[in-house]
C-alpha positions in Angstrom: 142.9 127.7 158.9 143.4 124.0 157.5 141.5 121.7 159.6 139.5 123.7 161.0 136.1 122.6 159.1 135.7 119.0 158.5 133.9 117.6 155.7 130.8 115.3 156.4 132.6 112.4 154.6 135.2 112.8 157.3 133.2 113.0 160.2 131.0 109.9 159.2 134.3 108.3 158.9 135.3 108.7 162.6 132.3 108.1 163.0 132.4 104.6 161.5 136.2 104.0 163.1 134.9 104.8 166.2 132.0 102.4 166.2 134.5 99.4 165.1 136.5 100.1 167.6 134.0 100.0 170.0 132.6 96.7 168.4 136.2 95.2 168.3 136.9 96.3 172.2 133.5 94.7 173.3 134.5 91.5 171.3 131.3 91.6 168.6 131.4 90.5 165.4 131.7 93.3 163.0 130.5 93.9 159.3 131.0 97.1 157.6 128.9 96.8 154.2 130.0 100.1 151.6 127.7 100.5 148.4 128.9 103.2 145.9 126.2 104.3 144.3 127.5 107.2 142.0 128.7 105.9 138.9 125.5 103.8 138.5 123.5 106.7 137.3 125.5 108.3 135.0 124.2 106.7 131.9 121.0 104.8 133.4 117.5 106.1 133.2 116.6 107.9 136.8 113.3 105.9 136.9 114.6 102.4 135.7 117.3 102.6 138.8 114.8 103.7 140.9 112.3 100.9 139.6 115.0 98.0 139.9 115.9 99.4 143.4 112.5 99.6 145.0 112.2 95.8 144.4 115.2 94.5 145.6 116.7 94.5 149.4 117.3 98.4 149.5 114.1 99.7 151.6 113.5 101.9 154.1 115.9 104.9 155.0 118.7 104.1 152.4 115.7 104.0 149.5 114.2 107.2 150.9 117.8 108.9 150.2 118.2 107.2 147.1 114.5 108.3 146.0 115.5 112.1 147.3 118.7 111.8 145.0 117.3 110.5 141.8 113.9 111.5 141.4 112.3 115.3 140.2 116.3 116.4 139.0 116.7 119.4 137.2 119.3 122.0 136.3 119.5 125.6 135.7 122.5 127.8 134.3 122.5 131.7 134.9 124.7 132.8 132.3 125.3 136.6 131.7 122.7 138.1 133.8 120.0 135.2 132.5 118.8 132.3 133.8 118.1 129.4 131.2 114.9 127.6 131.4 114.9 124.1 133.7 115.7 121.1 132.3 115.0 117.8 133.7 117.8 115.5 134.3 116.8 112.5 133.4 120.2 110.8 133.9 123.6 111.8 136.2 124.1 112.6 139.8 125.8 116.2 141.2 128.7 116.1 142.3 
């Protein structure tokens, strides 16, 4: 049934529209500020991100998610009936 489930990209989204319009209705300055975060760590260090993040303006909940996202990574592939050993991921983001 399409569009039935909506993704929680979507829904923050509306989410966002709906607070704009709400802002713009009321007549209060509004200022929508987007970071895209998931190219940065394809090919940069987990821990030097982190390190260069935790000292600049991010703090509070948006460094807790960023923490929760980059730190302790690891992968596993079951494979034929196997599961390989865990391997730290040093570097990358899942997508």
């Amino acid at each position: 049934m399409p569009g039935k489930f909506v993704s929680c990209t979507e829904t923050a989204l509306l989410k966002v529209l709906s607070d704009v319009h709400t802002a713009i209705d009321s007549q209060q300055v509004t200022l929508l500020a987007l970071l895209d975060l998931s190219a940065a760590f394809d090919c940069v260090d987990h821990d030097v991100c982190y390190a260069s993040y935790a000292t600049s303006l991010i703090c509070g909940a948006a460094l807790e998610w960023i923490t929760s996202f980059l730190l302790d990574r690891s992968q596993q592939v079951y494979f034929k009936g196997h599961l390989t050993i865990k391997l730290c991921l040093p570097f990358g983001v899942p997508f």
